[in-house]
C-alpha positions as CSV (number, residue, x, y, z in Angstrom):
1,X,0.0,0.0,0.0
2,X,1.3,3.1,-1.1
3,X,1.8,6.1,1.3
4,X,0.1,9.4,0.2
5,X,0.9,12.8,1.7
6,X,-3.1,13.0,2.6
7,X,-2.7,10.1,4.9
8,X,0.5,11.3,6.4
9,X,-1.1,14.4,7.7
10,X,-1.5,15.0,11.5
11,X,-5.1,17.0,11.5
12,X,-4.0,18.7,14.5
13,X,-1.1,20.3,13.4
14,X,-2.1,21.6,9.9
15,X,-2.6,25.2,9.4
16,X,-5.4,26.2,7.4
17,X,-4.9,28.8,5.1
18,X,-6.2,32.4,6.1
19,X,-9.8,33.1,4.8
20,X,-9.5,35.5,2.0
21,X,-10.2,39.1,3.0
22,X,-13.4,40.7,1.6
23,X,-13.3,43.8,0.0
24,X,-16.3,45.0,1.8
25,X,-16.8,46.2,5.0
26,X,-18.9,43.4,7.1
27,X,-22.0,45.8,8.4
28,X,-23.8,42.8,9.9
29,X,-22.3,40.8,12.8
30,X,-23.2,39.4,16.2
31,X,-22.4,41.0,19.5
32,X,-21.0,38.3,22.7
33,X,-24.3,38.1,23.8
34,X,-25.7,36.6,20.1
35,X,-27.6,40.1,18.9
36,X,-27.2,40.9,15.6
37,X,-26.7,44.4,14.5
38,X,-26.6,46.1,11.0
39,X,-24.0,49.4,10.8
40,X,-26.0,51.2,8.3
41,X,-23.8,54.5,7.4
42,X,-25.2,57.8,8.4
43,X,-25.5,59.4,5.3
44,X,-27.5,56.6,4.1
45,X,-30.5,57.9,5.5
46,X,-29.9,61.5,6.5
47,X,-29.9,62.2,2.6
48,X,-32.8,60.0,1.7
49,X,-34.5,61.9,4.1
50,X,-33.2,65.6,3.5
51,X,-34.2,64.5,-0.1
52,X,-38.1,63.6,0.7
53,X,-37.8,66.8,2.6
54,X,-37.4,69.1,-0.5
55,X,-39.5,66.4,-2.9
56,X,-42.3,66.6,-0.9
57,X,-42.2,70.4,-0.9
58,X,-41.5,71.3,-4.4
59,X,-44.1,68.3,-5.0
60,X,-46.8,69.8,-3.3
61,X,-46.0,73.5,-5.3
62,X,-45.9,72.7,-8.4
63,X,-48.7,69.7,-7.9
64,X,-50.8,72.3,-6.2
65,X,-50.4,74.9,-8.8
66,X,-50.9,72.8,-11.8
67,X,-54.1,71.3,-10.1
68,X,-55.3,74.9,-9.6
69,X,-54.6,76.0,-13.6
70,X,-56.2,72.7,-14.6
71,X,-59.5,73.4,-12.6
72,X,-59.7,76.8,-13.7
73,X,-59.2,76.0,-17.2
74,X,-62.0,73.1,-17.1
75,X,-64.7,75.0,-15.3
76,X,-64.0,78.6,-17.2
77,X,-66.9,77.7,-19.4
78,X,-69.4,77.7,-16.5
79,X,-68.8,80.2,-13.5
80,X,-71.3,79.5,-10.3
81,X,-74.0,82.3,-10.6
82,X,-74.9,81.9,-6.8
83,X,-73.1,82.2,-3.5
84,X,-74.2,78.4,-2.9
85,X,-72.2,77.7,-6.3
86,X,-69.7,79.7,-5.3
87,X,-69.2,78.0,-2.2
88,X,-69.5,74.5,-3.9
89,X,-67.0,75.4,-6.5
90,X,-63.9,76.7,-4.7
91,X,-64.4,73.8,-2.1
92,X,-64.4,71.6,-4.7
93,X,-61.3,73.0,-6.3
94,X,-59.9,73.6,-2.9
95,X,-60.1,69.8,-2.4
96,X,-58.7,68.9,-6.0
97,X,-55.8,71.4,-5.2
98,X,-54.6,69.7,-2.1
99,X,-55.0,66.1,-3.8
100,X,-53.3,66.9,-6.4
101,X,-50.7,68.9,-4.3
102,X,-49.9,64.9,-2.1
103,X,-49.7,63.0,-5.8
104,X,-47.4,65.5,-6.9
105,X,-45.6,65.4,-3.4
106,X,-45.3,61.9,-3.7
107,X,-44.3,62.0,-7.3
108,X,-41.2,64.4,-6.7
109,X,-40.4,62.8,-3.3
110,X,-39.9,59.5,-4.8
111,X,-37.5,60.5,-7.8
112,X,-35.5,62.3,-5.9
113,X,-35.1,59.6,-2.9
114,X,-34.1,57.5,-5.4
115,X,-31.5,59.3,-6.9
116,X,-30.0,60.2,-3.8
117,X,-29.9,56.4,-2.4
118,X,-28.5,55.8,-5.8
119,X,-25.8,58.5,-4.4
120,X,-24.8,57.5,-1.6
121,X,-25.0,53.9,-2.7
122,X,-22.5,54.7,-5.2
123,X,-20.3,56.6,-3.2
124,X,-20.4,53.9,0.0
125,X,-19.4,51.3,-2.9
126,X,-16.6,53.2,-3.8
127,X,-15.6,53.6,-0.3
128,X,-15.9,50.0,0.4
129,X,-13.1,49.2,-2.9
130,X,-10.7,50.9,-1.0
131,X,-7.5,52.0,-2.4
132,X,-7.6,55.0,-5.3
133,X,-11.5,54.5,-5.3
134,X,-11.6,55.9,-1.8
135,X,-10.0,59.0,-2.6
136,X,-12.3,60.0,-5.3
137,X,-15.8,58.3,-4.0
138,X,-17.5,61.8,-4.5
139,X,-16.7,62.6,-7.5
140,X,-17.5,58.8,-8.6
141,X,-21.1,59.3,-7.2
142,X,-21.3,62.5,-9.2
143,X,-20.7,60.4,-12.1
144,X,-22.6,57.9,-11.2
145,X,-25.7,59.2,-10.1
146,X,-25.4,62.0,-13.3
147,X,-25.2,58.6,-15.5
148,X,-28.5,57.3,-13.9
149,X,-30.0,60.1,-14.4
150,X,-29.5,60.2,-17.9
151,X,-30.3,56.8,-18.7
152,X,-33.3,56.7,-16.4
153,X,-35.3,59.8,-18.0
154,X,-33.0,58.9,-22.3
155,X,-31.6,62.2,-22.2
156,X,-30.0,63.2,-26.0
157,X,-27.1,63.0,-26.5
158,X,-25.7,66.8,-25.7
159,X,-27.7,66.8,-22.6
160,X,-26.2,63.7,-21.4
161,X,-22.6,65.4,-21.4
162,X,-23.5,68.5,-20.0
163,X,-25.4,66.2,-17.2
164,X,-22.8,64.0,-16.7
165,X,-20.0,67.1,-16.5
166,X,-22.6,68.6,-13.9
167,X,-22.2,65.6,-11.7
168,X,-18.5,65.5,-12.3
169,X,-18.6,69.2,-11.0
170,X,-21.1,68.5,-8.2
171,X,-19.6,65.7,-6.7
172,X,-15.6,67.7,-6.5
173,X,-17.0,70.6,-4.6
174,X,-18.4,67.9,-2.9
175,X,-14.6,66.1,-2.5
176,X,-13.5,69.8,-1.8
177,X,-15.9,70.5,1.2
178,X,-15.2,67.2,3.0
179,X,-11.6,67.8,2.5
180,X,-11.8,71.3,4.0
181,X,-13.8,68.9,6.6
182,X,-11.2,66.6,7.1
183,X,-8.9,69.5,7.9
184,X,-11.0,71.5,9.9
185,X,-11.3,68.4,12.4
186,X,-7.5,68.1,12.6
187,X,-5.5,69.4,15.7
């Protein structure tokens, strides 16, 4: 019988080789007592949130007011002749304006939630490469988000640069300011 190296081995004594390290962070583990815990990064929903914020607002204007031209354009034809129509007509319109001041609210909200989770979703990638990436995450998610953007809503051709230069622009003023951070914080 032939001697392999396999049967040779003492199992107590072999080293195992180190598990390869991930390139991403681990943002779920277990505590001693077995709880587990997510690390969800700050900005993940403080600009999600900022971003419903202003969505909902400029939702509810420009919802609002578009609600409030279409009404008035449909009913120009026939004006209430007494103060009961009168009364009848701008509640009705007054309800018609705040519905469809909340559909535009939630229209607006919604795109721009999900362009900003596509930023910082980008950005916390790029962080998570490491290296090079790491140093230019914010100007990556300017890139990023600006190519989303375009491809989401088919903008021509000529738009799509000037969009994407935009984001390029956006997100190294954004590099800029949380360098100026950075050094602000320092001793």
């Amino acid at each position: 019988m032939s001697a392999t190296s396999s049967q040779n081995v003492d199992p107590s004594s072999s080293k195992t080789a180190p598990a390869p390290k991930s390139l991403i962070p681990s943002v779920i583990w277990k505590d001693e007592n077995g709880a587990i815990h997510v690390d969800v990064p700050p900005r993940m929903f403080v600009l999600p949130g900022v971003a419903f914020i202003v969505g909902s607002t400029i939702g509810i204007i420009r919802g609002g007011r578009a609600t409030s031209l279409r009404f008035l354009a449909e009913n120009a034809h026939r004006p209430p002749r007494t103060v009961k129509g009168w009364y009848f007509y701008n509640k009705t319109k007054n309800y018609k304006v705040i519905l469809g001041g909340l559909k535009g609210a939630a229209k607006e909200s919604t795109k721009l939630v999900a362009f900003s989770v596509g930023w910082v979703g980008i950005e916390e990638g790029l962080g998570a490469l490491g290296g090079p990436m790491k140093e230019v995450k914010e100007v990556g998610a300017g890139l990023g988000t600006a190519g989303l953007f375009c491809g989401v809503y088919r903008l021509p051709w000529r738009t799509t640069r000037q969009t994407i230069l935009l984001g390029g622009l956006i997100g190294g003023i954004v590099k800029i300011l949380s360098s100026a951070k950075e050094r602000l914080k320092e001793p």
